[in-house]
PDB file of N, H, CA, C and O in Angstrom:
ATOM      1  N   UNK A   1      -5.156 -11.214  20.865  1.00  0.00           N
ATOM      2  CA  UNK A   1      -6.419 -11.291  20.153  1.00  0.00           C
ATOM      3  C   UNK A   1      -6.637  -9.980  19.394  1.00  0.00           C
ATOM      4  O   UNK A   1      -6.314  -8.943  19.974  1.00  0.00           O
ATOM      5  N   UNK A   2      -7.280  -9.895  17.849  1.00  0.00           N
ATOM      6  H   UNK A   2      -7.543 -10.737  17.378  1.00  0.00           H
ATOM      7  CA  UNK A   2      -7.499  -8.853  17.572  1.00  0.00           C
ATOM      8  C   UNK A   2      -8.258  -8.221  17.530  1.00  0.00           C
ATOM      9  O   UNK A   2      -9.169  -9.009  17.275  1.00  0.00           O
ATOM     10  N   UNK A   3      -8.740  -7.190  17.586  1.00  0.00           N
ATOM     11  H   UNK A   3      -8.000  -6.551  17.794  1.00  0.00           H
ATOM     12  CA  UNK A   3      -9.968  -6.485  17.169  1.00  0.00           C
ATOM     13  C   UNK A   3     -11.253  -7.386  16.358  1.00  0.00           C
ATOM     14  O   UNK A   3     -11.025  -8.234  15.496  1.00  0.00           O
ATOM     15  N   UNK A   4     -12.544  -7.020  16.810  1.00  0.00           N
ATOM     16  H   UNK A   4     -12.729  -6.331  17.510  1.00  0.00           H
ATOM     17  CA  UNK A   4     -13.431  -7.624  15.769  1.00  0.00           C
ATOM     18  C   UNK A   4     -13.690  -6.619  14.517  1.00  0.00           C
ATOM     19  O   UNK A   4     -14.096  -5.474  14.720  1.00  0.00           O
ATOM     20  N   UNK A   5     -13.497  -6.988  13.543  1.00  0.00           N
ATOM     21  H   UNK A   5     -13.168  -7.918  13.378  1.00  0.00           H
ATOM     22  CA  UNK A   5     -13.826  -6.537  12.545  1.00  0.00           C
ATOM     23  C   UNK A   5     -15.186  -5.323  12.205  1.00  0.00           C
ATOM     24  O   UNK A   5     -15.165  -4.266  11.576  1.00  0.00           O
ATOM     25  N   UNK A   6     -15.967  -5.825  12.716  1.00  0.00           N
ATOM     26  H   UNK A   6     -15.984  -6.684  13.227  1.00  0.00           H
ATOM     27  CA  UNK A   6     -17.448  -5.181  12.809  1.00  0.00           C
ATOM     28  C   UNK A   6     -17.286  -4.261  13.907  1.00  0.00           C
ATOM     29  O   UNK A   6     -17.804  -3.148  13.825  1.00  0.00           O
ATOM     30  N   UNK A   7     -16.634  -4.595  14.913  1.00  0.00           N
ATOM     31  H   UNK A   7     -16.213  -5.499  14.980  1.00  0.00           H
ATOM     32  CA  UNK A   7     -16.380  -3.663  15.807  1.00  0.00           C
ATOM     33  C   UNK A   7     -15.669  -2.078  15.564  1.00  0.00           C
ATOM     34  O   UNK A   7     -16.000  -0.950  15.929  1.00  0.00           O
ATOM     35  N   UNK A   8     -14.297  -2.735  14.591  1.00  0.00           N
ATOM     36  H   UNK A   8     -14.028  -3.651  14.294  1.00  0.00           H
ATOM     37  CA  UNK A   8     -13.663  -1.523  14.007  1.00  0.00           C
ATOM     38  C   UNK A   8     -14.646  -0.368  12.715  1.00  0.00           C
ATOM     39  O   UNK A   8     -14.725   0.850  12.560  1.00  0.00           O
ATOM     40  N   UNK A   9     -15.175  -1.442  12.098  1.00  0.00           N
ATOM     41  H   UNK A   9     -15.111  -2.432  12.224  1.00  0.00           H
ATOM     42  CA  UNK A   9     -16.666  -0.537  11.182  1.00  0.00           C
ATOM     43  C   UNK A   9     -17.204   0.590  11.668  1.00  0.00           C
ATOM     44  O   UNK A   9     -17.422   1.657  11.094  1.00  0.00           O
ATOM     45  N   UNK A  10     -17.508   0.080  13.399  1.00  0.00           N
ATOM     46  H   UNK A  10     -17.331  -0.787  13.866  1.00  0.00           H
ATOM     47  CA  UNK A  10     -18.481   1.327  13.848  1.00  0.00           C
ATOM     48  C   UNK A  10     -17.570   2.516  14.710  1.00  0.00           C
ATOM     49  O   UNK A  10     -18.053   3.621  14.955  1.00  0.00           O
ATOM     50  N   UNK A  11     -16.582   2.233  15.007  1.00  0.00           N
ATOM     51  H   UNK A  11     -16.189   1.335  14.807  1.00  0.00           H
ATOM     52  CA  UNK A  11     -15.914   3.282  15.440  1.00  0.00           C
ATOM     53  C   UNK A  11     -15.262   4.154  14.222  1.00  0.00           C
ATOM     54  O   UNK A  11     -14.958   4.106  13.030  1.00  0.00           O
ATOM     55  N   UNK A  12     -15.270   5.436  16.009  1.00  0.00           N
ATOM     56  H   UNK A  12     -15.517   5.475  16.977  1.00  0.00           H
ATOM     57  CA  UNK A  12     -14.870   6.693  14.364  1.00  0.00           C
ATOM     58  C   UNK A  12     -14.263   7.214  15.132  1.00  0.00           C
ATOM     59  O   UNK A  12     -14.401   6.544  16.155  1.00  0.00           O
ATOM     60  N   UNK A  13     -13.516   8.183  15.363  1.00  0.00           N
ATOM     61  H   UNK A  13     -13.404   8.727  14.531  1.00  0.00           H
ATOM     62  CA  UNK A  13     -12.664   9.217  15.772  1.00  0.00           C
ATOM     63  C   UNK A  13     -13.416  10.548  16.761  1.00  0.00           C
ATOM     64  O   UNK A  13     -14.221  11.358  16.302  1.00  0.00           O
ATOM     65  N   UNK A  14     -13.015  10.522  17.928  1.00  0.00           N
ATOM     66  H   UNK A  14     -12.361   9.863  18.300  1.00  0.00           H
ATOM     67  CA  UNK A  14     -14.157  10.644  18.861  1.00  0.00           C
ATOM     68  C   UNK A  14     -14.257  12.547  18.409  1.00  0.00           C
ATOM     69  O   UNK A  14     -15.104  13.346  18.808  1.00  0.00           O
ATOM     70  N   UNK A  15     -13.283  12.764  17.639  1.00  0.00           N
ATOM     71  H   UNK A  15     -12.595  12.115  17.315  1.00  0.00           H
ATOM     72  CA  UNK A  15     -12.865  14.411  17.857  1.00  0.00           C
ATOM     73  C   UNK A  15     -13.576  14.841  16.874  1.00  0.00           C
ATOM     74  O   UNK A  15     -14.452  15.688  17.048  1.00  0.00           O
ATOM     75  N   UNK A  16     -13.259  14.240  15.519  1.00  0.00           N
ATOM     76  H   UNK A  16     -12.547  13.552  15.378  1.00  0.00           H
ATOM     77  CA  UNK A  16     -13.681  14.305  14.148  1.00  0.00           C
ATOM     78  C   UNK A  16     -14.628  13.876  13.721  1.00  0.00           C
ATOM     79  O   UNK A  16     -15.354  14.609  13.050  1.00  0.00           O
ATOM     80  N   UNK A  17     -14.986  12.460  13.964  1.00  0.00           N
ATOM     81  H   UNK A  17     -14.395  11.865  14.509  1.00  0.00           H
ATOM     82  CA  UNK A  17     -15.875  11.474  13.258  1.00  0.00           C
ATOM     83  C   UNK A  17     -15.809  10.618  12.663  1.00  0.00           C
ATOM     84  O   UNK A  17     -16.699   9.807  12.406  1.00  0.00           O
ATOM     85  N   UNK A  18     -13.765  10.653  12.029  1.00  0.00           N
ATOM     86  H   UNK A  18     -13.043  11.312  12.239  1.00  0.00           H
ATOM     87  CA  UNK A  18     -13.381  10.048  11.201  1.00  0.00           C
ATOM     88  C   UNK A  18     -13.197   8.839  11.144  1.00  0.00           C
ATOM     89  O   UNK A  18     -13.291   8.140  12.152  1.00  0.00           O
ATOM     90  N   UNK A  19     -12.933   8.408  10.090  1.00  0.00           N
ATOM     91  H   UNK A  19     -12.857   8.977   9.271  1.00  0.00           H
ATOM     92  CA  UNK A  19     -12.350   6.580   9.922  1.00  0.00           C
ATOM     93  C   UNK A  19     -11.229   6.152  11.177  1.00  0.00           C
ATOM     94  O   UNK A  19     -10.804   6.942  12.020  1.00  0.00           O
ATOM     95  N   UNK A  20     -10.994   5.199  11.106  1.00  0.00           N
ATOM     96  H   UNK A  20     -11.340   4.557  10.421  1.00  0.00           H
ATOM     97  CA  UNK A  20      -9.621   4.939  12.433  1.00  0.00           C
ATOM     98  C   UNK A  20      -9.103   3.687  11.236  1.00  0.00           C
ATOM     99  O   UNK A  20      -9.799   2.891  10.605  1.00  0.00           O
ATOM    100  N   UNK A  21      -8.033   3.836  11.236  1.00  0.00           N
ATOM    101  H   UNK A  21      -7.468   4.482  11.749  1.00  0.00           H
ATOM    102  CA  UNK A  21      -7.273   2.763  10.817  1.00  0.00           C
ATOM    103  C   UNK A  21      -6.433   1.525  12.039  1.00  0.00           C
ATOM    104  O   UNK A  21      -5.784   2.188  12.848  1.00  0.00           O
ATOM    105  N   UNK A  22      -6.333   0.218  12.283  1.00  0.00           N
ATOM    106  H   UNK A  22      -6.861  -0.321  11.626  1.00  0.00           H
ATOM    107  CA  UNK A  22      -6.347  -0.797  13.586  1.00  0.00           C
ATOM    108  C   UNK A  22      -4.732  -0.789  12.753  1.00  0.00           C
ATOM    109  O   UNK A  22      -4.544  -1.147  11.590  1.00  0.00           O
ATOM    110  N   UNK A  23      -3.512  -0.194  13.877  1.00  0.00           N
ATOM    111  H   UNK A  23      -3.664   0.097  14.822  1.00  0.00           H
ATOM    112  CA  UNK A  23      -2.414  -0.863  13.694  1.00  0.00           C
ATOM    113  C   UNK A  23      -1.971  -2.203  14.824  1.00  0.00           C
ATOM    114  O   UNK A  23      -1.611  -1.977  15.980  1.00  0.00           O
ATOM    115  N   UNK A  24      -2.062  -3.350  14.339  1.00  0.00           N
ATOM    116  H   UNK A  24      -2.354  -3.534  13.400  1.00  0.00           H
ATOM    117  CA  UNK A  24      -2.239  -4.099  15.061  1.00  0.00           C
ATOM    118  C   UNK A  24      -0.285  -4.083  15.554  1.00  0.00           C
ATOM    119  O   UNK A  24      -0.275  -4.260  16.772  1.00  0.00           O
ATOM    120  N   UNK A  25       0.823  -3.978  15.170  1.00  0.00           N
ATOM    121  H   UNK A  25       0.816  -3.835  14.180  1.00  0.00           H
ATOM    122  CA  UNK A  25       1.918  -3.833  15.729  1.00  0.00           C
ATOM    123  C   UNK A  25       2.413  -2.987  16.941  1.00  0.00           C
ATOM    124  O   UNK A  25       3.301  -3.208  17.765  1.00  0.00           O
ATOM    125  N   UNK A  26       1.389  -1.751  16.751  1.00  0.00           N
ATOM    126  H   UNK A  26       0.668  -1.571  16.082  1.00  0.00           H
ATOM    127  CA  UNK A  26       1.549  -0.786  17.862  1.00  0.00           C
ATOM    128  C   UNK A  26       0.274  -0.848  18.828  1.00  0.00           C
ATOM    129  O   UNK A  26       0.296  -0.076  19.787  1.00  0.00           O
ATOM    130  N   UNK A  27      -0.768  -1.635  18.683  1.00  0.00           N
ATOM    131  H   UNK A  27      -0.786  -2.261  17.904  1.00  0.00           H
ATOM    132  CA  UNK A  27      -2.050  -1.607  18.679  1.00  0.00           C
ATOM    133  C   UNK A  27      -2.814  -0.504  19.401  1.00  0.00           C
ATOM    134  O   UNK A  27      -3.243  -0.266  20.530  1.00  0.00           O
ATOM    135  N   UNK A  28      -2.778  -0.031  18.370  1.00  0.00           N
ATOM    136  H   UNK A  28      -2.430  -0.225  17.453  1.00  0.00           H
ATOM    137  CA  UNK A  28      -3.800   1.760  18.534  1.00  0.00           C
ATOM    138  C   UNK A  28      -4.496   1.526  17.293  1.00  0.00           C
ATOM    139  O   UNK A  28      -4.142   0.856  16.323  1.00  0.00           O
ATOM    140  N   UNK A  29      -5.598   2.228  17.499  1.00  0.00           N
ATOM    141  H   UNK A  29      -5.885   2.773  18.287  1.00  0.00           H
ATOM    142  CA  UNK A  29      -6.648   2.826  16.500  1.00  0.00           C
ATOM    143  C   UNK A  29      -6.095   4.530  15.833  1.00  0.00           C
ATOM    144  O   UNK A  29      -6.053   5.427  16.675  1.00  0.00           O
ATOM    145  N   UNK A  30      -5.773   4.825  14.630  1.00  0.00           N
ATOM    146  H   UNK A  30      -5.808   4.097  13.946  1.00  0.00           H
ATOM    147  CA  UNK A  30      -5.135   5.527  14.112  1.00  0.00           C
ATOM    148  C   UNK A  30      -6.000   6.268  13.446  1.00  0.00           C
ATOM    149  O   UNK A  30      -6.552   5.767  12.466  1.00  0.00           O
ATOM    150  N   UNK A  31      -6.348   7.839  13.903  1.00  0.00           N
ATOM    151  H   UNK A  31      -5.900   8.246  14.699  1.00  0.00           H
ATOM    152  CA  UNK A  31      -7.244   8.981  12.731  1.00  0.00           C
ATOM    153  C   UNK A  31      -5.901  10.053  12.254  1.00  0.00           C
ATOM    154  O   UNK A  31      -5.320  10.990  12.802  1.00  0.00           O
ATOM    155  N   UNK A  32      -5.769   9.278  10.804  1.00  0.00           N
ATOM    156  H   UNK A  32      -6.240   8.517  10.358  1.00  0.00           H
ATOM    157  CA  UNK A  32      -5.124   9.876  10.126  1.00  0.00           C
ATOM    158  C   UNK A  32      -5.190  11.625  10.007  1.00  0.00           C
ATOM    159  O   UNK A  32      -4.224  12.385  10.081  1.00  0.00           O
ATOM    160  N   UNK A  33      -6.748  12.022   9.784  1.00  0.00           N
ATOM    161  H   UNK A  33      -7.532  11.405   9.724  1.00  0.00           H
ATOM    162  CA  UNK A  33      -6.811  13.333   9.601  1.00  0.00           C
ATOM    163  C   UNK A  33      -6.279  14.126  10.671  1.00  0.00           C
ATOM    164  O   UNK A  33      -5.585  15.119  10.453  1.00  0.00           O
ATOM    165  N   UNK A  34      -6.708  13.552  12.314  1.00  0.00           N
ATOM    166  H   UNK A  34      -7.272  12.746  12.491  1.00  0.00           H
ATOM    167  CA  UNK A  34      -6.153  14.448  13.253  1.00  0.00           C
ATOM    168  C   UNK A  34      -4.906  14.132  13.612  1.00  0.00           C
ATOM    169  O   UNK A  34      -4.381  15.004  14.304  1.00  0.00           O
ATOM    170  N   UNK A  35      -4.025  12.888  13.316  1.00  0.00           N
ATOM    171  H   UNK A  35      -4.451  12.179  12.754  1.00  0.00           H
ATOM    172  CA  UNK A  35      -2.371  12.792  13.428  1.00  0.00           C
ATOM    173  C   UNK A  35      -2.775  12.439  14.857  1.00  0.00           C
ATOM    174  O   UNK A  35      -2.202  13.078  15.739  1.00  0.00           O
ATOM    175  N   UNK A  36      -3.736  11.458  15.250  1.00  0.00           N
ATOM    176  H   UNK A  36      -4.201  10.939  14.533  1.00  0.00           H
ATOM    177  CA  UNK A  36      -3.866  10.488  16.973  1.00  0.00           C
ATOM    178  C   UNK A  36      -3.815   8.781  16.478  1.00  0.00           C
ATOM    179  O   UNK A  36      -4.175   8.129  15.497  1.00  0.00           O
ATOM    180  N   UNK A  37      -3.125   8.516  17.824  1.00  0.00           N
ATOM    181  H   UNK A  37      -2.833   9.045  18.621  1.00  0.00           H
ATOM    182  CA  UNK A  37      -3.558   6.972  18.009  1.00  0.00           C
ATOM    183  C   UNK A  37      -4.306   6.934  19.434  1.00  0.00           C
ATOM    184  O   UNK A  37      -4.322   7.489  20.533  1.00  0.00           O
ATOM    185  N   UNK A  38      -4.883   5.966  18.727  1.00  0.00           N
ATOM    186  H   UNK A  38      -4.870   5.515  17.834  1.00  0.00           H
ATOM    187  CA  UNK A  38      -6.073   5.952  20.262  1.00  0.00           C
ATOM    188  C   UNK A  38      -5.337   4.337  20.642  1.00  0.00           C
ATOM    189  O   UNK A  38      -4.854   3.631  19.757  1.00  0.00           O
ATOM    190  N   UNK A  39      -5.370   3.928  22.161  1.00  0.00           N
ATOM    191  H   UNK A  39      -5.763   4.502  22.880  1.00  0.00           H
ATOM    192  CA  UNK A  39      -4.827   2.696  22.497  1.00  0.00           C
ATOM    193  C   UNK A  39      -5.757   2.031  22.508  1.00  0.00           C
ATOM    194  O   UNK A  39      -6.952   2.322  22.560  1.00  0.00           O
ATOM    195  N   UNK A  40      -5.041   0.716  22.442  1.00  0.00           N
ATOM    196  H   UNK A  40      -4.070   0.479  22.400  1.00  0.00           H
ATOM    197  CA  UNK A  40      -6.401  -0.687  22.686  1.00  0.00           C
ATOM    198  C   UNK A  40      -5.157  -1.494  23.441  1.00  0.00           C
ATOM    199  O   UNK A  40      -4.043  -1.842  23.051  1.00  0.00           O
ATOM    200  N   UNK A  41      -6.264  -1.704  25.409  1.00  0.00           N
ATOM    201  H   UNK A  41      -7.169  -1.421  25.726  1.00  0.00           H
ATOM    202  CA  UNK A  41      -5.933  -2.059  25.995  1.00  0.00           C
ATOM    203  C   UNK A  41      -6.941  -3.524  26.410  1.00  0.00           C
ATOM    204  O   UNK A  41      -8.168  -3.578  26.486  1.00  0.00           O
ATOM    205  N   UNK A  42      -6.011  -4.539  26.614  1.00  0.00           N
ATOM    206  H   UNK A  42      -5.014  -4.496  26.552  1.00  0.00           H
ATOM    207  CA  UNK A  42      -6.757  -5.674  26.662  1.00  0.00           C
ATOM    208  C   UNK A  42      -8.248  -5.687  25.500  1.00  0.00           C
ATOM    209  O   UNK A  42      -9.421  -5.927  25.786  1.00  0.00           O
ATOM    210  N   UNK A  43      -7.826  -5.443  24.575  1.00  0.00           N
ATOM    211  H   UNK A  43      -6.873  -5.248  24.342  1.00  0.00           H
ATOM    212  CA  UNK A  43      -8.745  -5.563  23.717  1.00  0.00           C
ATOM    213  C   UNK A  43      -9.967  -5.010  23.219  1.00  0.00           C
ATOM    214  O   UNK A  43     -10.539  -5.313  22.172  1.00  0.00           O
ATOM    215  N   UNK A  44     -10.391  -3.957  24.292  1.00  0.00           N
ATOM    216  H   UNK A  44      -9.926  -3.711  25.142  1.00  0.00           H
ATOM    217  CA  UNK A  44     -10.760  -2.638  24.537  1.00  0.00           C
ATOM    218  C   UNK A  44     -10.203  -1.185  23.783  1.00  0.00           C
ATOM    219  O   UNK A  44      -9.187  -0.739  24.317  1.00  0.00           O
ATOM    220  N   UNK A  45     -10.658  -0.499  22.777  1.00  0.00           N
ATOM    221  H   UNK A  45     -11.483  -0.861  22.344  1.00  0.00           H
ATOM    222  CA  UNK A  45     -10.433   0.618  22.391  1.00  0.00           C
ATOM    223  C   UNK A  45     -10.537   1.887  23.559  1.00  0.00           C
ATOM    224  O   UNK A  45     -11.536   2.102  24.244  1.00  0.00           O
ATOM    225  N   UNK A  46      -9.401   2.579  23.604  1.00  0.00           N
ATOM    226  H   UNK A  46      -8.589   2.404  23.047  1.00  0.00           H
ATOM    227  CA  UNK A  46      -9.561   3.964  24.685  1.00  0.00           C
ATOM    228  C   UNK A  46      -9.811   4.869  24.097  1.00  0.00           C
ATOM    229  O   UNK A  46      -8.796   5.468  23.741  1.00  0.00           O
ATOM    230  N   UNK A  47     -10.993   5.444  23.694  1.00  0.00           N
ATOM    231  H   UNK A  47     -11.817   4.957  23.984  1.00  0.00           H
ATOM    232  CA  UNK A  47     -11.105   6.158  22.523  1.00  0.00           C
ATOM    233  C   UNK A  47     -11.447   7.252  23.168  1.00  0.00           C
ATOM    234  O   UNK A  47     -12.593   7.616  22.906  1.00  0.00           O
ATOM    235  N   UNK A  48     -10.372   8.481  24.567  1.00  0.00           N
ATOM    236  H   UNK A  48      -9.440   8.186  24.779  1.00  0.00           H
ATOM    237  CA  UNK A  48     -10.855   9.395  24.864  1.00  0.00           C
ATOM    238  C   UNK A  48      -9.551  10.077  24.380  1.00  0.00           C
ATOM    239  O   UNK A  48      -8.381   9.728  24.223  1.00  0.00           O
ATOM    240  N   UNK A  49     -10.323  11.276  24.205  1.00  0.00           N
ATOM    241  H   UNK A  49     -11.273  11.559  24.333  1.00  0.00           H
ATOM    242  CA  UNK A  49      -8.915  12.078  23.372  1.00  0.00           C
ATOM    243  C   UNK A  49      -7.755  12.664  24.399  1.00  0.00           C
ATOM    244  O   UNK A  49      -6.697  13.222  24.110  1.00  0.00           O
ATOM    245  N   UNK A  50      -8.150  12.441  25.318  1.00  0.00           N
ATOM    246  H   UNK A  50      -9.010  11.987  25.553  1.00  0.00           H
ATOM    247  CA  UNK A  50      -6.451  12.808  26.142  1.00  0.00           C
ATOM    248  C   UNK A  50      -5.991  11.529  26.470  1.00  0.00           C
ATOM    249  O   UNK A  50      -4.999  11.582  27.198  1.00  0.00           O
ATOM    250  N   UNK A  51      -6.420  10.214  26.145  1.00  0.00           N
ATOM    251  H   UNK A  51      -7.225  10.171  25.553  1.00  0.00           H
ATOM    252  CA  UNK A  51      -5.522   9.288  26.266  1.00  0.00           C
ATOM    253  C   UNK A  51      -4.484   9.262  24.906  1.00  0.00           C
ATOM    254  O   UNK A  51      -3.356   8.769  24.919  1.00  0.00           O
ATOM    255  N   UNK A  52      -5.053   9.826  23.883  1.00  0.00           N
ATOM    256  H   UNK A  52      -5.969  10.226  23.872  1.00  0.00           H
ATOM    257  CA  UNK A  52      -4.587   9.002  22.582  1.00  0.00           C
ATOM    258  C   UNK A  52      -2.789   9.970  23.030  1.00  0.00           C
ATOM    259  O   UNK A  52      -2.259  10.558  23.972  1.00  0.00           O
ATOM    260  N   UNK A  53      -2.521   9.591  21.692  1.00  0.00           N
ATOM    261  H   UNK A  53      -2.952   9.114  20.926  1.00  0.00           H
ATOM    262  CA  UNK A  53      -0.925   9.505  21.146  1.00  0.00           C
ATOM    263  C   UNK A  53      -0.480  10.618  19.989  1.00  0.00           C
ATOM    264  O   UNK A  53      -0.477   9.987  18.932  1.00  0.00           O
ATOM    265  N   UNK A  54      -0.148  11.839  19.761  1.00  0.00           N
ATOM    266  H   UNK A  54      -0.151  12.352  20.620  1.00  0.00           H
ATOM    267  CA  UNK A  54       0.182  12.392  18.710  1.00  0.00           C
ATOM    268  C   UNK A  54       1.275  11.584  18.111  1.00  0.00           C
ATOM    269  O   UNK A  54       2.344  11.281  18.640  1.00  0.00           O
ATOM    270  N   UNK A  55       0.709  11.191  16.564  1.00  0.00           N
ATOM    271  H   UNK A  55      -0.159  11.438  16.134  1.00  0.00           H
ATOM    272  CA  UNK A  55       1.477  10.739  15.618  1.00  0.00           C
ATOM    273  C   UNK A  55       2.298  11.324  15.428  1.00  0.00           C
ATOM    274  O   UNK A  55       3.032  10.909  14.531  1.00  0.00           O
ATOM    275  N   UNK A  56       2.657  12.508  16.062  1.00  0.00           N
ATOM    276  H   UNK A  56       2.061  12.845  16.791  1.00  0.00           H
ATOM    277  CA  UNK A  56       3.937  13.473  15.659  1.00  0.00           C
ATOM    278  C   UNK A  56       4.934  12.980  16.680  1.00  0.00           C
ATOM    279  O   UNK A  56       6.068  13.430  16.518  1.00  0.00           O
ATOM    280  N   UNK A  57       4.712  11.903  18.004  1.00  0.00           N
ATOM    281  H   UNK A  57       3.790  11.537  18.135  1.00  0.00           H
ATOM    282  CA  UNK A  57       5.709  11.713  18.547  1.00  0.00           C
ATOM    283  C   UNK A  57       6.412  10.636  18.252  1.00  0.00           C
ATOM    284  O   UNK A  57       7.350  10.376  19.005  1.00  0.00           O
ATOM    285  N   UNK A  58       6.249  10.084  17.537  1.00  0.00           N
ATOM    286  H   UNK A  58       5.486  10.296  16.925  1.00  0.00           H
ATOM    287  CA  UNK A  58       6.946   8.741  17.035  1.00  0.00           C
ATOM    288  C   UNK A  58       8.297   9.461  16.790  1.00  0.00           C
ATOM    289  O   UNK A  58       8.333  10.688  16.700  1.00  0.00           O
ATOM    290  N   UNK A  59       9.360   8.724  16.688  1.00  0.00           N
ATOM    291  H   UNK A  59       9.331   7.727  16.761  1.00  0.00           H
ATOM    292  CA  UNK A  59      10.720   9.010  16.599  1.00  0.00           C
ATOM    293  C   UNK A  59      11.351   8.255  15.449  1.00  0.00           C
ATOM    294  O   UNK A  59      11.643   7.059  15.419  1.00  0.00           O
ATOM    295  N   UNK A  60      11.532   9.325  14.353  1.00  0.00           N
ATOM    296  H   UNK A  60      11.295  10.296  14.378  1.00  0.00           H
ATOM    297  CA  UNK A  60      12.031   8.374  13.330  1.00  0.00           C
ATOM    298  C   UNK A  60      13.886   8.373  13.236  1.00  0.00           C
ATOM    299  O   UNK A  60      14.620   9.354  13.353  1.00  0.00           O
ATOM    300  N   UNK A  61      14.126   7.503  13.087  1.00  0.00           N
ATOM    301  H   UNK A  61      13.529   6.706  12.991  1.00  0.00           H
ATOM    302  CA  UNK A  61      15.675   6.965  13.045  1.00  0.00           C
ATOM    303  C   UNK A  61      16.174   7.376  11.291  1.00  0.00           C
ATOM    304  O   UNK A  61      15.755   6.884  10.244  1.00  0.00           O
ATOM    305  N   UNK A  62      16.820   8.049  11.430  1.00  0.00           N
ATOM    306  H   UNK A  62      17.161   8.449  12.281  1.00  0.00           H
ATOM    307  CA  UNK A  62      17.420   8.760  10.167  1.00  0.00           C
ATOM    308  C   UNK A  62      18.889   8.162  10.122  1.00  0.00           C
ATOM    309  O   UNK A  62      19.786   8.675  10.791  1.00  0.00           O
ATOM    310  N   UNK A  63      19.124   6.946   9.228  1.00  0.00           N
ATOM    311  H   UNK A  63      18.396   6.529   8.685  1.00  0.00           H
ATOM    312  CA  UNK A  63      20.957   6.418   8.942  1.00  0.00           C
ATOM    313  C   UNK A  63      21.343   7.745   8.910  1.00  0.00           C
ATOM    314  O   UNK A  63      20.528   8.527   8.420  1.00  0.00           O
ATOM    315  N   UNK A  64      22.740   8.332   9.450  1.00  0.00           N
ATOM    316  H   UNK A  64      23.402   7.698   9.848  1.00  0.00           H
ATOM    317  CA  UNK A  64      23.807   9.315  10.008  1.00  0.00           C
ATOM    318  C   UNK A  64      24.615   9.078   8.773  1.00  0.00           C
ATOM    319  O   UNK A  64      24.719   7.967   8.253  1.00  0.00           O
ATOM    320  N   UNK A  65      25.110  10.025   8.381  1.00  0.00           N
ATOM    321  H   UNK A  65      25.026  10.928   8.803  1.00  0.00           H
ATOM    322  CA  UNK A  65      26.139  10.026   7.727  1.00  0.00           C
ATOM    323  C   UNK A  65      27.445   9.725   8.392  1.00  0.00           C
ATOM    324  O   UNK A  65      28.007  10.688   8.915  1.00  0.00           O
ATOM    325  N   UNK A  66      28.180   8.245   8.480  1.00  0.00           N
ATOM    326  H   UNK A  66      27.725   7.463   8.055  1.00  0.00           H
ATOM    327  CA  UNK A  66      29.260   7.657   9.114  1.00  0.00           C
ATOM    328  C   UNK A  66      30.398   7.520   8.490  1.00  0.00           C
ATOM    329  O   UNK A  66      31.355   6.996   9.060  1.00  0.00           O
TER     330      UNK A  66
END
């Protein structure tokens, strides 16, 4: 199930204030400015800042020169 729409409107970024962008593939709530994903568990946003996710840990896969 996804997020309600109106729901995502009123949230903001608990650190900043900011917008959150809903990636529904990874499903986190995303504040671009501070580089966090916040989780959404059972459909529920965790919007405390030591749960979230630094966007800096994602692991990007770079093709190798073979």
């Amino acid at each position: 199930m996804a997020l309600d729409s109106k729901l995502l409107a009123l949230l903001v970024c608990p650190l900043c204030k900011g917008e959150l962008n809903y990636d529904r593939v990874a499903n986190e709530l995303i504040c671009e400015f501070d580089q966090l994903a916040y989780p959404v568990r059972d459909d529920i946003p965790v919007m405390l800042p030591e749960e979230a996710r630094a966007l800096s840990e994602q692991v990007e896969v770079v093709p190798g020169d073979e």
